[in-house]
N, C-alpha and C positions, 0 to 999 in steps of 0.2 A: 719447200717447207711443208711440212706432215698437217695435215688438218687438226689431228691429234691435237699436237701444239699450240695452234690456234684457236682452239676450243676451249684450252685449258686459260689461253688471255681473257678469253670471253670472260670465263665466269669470272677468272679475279676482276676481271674490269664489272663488273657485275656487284659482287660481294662490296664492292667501295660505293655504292650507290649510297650507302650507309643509314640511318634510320628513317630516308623517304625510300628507303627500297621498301621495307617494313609498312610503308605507309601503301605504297603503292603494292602491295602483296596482299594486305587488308583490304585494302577498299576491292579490289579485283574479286576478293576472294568473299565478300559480302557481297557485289553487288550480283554475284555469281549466285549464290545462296536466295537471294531476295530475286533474282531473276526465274529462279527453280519455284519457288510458293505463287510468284504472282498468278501465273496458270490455273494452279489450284484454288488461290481465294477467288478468282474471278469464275471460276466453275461455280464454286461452291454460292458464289452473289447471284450464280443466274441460276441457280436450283431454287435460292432462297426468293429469286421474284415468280420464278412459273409457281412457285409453290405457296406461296403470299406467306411465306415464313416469319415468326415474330421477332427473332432473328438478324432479318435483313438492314438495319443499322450497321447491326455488329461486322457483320461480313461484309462489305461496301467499307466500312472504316477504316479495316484490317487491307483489303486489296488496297486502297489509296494511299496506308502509308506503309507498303511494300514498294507499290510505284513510285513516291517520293524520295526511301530508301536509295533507290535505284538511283536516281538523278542525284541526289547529293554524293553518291560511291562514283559515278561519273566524272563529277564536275573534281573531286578531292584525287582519283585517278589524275586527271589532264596533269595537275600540281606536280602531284607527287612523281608522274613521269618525265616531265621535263625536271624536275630538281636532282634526281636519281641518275638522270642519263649527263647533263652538266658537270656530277662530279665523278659520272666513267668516264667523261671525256678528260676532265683537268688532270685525274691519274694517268689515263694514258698519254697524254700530252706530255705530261712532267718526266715521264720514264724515257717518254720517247728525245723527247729535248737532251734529257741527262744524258743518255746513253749516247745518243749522236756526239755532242760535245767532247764524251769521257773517252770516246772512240776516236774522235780527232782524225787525223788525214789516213786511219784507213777505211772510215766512212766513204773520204768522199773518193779513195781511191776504187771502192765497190759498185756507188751510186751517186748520180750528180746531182748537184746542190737542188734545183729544182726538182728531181724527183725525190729526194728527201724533202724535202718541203711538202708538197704533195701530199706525202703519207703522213706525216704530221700535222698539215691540217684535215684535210677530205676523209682520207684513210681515219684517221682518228674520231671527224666527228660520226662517220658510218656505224664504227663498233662503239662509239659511244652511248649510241642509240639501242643498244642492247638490252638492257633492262625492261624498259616499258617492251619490247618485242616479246622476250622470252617469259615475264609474268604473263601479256597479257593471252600470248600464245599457248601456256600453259592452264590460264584458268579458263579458258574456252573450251578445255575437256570438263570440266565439271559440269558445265549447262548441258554438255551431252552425253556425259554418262548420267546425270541426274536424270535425263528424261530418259532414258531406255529404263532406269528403275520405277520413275512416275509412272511409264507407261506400265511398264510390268507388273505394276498395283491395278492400275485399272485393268487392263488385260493383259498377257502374255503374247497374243498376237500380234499386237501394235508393236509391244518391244522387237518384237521376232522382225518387222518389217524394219525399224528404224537402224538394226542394227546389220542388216544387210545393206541398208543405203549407206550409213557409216562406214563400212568397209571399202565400197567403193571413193568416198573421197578421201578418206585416209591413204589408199594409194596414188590418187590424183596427187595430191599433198608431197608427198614421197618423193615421186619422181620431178614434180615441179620444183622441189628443194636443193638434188641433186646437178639439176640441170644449172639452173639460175644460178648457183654457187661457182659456178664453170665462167659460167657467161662473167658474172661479174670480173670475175679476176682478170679475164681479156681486159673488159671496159676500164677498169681501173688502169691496167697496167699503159693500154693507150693515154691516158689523162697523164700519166707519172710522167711518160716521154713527149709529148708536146707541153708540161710543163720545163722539164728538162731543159729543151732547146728554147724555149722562150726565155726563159733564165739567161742562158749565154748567150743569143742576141741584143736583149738587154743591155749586157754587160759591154757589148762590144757596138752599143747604137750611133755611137759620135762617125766609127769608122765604115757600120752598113751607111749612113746619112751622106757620107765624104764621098762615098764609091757610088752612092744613088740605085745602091743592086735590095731596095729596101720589099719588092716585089719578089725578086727571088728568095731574098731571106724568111718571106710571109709563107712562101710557099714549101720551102727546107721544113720550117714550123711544125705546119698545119702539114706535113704530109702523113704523118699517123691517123689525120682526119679518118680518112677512110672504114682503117679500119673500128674507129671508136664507134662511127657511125651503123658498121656490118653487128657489133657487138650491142649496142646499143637497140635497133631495131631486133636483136636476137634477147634481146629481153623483154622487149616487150611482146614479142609472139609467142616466148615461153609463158607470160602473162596472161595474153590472151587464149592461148590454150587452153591453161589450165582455167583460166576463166569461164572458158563456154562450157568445160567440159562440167565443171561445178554447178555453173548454171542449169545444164540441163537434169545435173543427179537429183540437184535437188528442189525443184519441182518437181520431177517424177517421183522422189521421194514422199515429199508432201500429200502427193496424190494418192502414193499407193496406202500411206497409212490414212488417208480421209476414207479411203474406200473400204477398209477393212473395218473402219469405226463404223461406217454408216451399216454394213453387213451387221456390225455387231448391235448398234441401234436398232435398226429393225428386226435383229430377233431376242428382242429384250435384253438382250446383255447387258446397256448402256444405257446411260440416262444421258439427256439434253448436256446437261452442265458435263460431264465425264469426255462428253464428244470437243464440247469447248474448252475441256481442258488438254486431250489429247492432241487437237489444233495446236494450240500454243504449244505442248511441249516438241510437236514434229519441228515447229520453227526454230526452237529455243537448240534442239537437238543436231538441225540444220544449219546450222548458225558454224559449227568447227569449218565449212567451206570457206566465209569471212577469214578464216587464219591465212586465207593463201598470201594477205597483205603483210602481215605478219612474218607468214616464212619466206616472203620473199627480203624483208628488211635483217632478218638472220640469216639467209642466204648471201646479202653483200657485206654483212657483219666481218661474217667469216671471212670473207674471200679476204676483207679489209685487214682483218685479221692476219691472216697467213701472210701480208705483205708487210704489215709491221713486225711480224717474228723473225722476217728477212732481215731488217735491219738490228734487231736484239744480235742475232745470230754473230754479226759482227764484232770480235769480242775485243773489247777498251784494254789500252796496255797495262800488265801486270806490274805490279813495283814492289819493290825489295822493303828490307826492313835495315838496311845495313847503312849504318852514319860515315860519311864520310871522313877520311883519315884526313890529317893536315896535311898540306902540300900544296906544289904549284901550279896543279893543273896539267896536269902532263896528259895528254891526250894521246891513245892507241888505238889503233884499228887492226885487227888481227885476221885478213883472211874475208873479208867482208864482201857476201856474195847479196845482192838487193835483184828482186823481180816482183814482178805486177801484171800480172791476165797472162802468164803466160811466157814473158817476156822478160831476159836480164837485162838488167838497166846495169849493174856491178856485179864484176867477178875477180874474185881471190884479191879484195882491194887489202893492201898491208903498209901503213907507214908511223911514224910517231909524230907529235905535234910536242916539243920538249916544253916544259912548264915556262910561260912567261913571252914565247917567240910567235912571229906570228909567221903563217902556212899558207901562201895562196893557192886558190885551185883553179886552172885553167885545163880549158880544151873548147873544141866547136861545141855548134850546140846539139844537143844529143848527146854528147858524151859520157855524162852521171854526174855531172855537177852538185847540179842542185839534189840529188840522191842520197848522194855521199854528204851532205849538208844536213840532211834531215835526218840521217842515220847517224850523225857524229854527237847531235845533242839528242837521241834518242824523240823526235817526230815521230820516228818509223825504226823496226827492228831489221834487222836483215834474217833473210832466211838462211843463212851461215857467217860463221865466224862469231864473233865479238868484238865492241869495242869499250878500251875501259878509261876509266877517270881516275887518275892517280893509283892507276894498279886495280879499281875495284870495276867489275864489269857494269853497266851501266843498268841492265835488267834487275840487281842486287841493291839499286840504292833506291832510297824512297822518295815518293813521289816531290814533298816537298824540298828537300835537300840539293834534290838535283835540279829542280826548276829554279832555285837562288844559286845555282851554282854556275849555269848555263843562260847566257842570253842572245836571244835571237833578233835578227834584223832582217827584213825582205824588201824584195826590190817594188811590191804596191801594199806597203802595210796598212793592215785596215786600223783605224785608230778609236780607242772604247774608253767609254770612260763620258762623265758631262762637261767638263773644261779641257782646255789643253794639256792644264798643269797634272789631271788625273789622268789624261792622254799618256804622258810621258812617265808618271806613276805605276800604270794599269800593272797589277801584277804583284807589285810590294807590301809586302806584310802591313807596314803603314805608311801611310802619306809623309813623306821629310820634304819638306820644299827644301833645303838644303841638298838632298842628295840628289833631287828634281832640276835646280838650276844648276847644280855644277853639270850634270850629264848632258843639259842642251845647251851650257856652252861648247864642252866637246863635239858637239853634233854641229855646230854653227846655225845652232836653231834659238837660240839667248835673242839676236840681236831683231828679228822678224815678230819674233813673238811680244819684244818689250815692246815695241814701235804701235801695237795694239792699242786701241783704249781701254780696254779690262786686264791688255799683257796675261798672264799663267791663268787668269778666272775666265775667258775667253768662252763662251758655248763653244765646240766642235765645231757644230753645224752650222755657227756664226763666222769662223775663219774662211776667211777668204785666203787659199794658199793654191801655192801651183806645185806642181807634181816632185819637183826636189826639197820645198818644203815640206810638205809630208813625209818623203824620204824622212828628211833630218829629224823632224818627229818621232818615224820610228826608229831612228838613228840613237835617238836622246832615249828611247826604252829601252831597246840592249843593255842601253849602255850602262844606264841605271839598275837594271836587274841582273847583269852580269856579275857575278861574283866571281869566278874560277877563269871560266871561259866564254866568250864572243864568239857565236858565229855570223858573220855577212853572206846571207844568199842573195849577189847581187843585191847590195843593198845599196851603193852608192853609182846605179845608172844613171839617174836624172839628175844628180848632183853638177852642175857647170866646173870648171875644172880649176877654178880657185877654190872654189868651195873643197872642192873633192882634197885639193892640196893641202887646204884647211883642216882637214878631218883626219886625211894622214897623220899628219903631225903629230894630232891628238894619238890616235891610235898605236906614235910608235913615240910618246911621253908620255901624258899621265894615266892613258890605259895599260902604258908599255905590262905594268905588274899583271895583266889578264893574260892568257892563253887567246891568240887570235886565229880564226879559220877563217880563209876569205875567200870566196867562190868571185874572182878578176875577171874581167872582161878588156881592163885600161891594162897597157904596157905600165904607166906610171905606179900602178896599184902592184902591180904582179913584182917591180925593181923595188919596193920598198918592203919586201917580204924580206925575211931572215930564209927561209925557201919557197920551192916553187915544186907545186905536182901537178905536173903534166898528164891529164884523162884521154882517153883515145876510146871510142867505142867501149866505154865501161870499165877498161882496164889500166892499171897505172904503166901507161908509157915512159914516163923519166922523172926523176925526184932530185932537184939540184937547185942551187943559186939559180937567179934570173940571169947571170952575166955568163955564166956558163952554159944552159939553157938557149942562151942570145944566137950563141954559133950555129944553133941547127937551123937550117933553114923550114924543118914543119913546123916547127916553134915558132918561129915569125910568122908563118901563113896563119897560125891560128887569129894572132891577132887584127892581120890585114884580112882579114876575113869579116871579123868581128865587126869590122871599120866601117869595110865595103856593105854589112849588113846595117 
């Protein structure tokens, strides 16, 4: 991803700091101003004491509430830059959330859940912090170019000195920016993948616990350690670097314009106070070195940056504008080739699903099952062919038309919603408890759920259910949001086999009027299809009844396979 790019998220995430950016621009930018005079009134206080000036109220008055200036532009800064960087973080956040979601599974076939997560939150709060860097980075030139003009009032060789020191840390600056922008993006990108894999241990912690390999899985984890650690310590020695090198400029700096003032002192150039004022302004002038903390925080802005433009990049499916015709759902795949990193999963897939019948889809595993599932209700597009819905192609219809037209079911559905009843809802225009309890009768999810004390008002998180309950759960959403067409990817594994006969039923009664796609695993499921397509390595191997189907003998091994697994 172009830095460019990433430069241009900055400032929008920047521009949304919104009128504490303004505040935090103000204050920066006065106390900036009020940092350039204090020098000067306090010269001018100590002219007016060597000199017993009548005066010397006034200028003592003036220097104190220049210094106090100072301290309330400070303390209204702290404010205004955490309130500025909050809401670069909540825009970023919010795009980034949207667009992961709106992008749906070809997010996560780019990037794994935990390394999305990652960038969503760390990545996010990094460039969120943006703002207060880039103000306060930028009004840290003002105290230093103000002082090479102070000085250049008082003398022109003082400027002349200060702005040879400035040069040197302007390129210290430079390349400490370049480098540290490097670094970070390594560091980060190690954090992304041992979140990654912690993610999927997680997920699978019941089965590292059961196998007891919970030592090696700590160390699969943490094996990126290494290098976060190589990246890590290479930020802080670009740190360091550029720290001592700052360190040393500018003392030396300091020194060289004390020494040129005191030349100019003793041969009257300079009065007392003029010398105390060009002190302070070599500091005030010295002060742009302080940015290295600064460029170092837009240094992993950016990097932060260019890893979230990674996932923008990723572009959410396009949808049509075209309404769907009346009909029965006739479902077409036309030639349907599917790949992913590289790799075909489907090639030249071609069958019909006639309106109203249902299709099971078998083969071992690996074969494109579940592919050809996600491609049929448009998950995922394929990179050839088309598949249409009652004649119209699926990329042509729009977003909502086709998601009431289409209902899906999986084999670990995650279930949303704050009751069960919105569980089996989630999705529909509005809440009908009527069209709620007839679809988890169908599901054989009615009689578990009523047996509850709150039955449909149920919290989620308060069910107590085992893994074919849930099933039937997400069984009772298809079923409910289905309008046209059903797909089951592997929906009904964990189903016990009454149950499972139970659902049949349903599915080939009062669902009968839907279009059904069924990704089978049961011989029992695949015999109650009106047909059967047979997947082989991605390709359709055979499309026929299951009774006809029966005689082959790779046909039976799929299933005795399925068994044995």
């Amino acid at each position: 991803m172009s830095s460019r790019s990433a430069d241009l998220l900055i400032a929008r995430a920047v521009r949304r700091g919104g009128p504490w950016l303004a505040v935090l621009t103000a204050t920066a930018l006065t106390g900036a101003a009020a940092d350039l005079l204090v020098p000067a009134a306090l010269g001018r206080a100590l002219d007016a004491v060597v000199r017993t000036s009548p005066d010397l109220p006034e200028t003592v008055a003036v220097a104190a509430l220049l210094a106090g200036l100072v301290v309330v532009c400070d303390a209204l800064g702290v404010l205004a830059a955490g309130v500025s960087g909050a809401r670069a973080a909540q825009w970023l956040r919010t795009r980034v959330v949207t667009h992961t979601l709106s992008a749906g599974t070809g997010m996560t076939r780019h990037l794994a859940p935990g390394e999305i997560v990652t960038r969503a939150g760390v990545n996010v709060e990094e460039a969120g912090r943006t703002p207060e860097a880039v103000v306060t980075a930028a009004t840290l030139v003002i105290p230093s170019a103000g002082s090479v003009v102070a000085l250049a009032l008082i003398d022109p060789w003082l400027a002349v000195t200060l702005v040879a020191g400035l040069l040197l840390i302007v390129a210290v600056l430079r390349a400490f920016m370049r480098k540290t922008t490097a670094a970070s993006g390594g560091y980060q990108e190690a954090q992304g993948q041992i979140a990654g894999m912690l993610v999927g241990a997680l997920a699978g912690a019941r089965t590292i616990s059961a196998a007891g390999t919970e030592d090696r899985e700590a160390a699969r984890v943490l094996a990126p350690l290494p290098r976060l650690r190589a990246q890590g310590l290479a930020l802080w020695r670009l740190q360091a670097r550029a720290g001592v090198q700052a360190a040393v400029v500018v003392p030396l700096l300091e020194i060289a314009v004390l020494a040129v003032g005191g030349l100019r002192l003793s041969a009257g150039g300079l009065t007392v106070g003029e010398l105390l004022a060009a002190a302070r302004y070599v500091v005030l002038g010295a002060g742009l070195g302080s940015a290295l903390g600064y460029a170092a925080r837009i240094a992993r802005a950016r990097s932060a940056a260019q890893r979230l433009e990674q996932l923008f990049a990723v572009p959410p499916p396009a949808y049509g504008s075209r309404p769907l015709p009346p009909g029965p759902g006739t479902l077409e795949l036309r030639d349907v080739t599917v790949q992913a990193d590289g790799v075909r999963l489907l090639s030249g897939i071609s069958f019909v699903v006639p309106g109203g019948t249902c299709t099971a889809v078998v083969g071992r595993s690996g074969s494109g099952k579940s592919s050809l599932a996600a491609v049929a209700g448009r998950l995922a597009d394929p990179e050839r062919g088309v598949v249409l819905l009652d004649g119209v192609p699926l990329r042509e219809i729009g977003k909502e038309p086709l998601r009431r037209a289409v209902g899906y079911a999986f084999e670990r559905p995650a279930l949303f919603g704050r009751t069960l009843g919105e569980a089996v809802g989630f999705g529909l225009p509005a809440h009908d408890e009527n069209t709620v309890r007839a679809a988890a009768v169908a599901a054989c999810a009615d009689p578990f759920v009523r047996r509850l004390p709150l039955g449909y008002a149920t919290p989620v998180e308060e069910a107590p259910m085992s893994g074919g309950e849930i099933q039937r759960i997400g069984l009772a959403r298809a079923f409910a949001q289905a309008g046209r067409v059903l797909i089951l990817d592997d929906a009904m594994s964990s189903l016990d086999t009454v149950t499972e006969r139970q659902v049949g039923r349903a599915l080939t009664g009062s669902l009968a009027d839907r279009t059904r796609l069924v990704v089978a695993h049961r011989v029992t499921t695949a015999a109650q299809a009106d047909q059967v397509v047979w997947l082989e390595d991605g390709r359709v191997r055979a499309i026929g009844t299951h009774e006809r189907l029966w005689a082959d003998p790779g046909y039976r091994a799929v299933f005795q396979a399925q068994e044995a697994s």
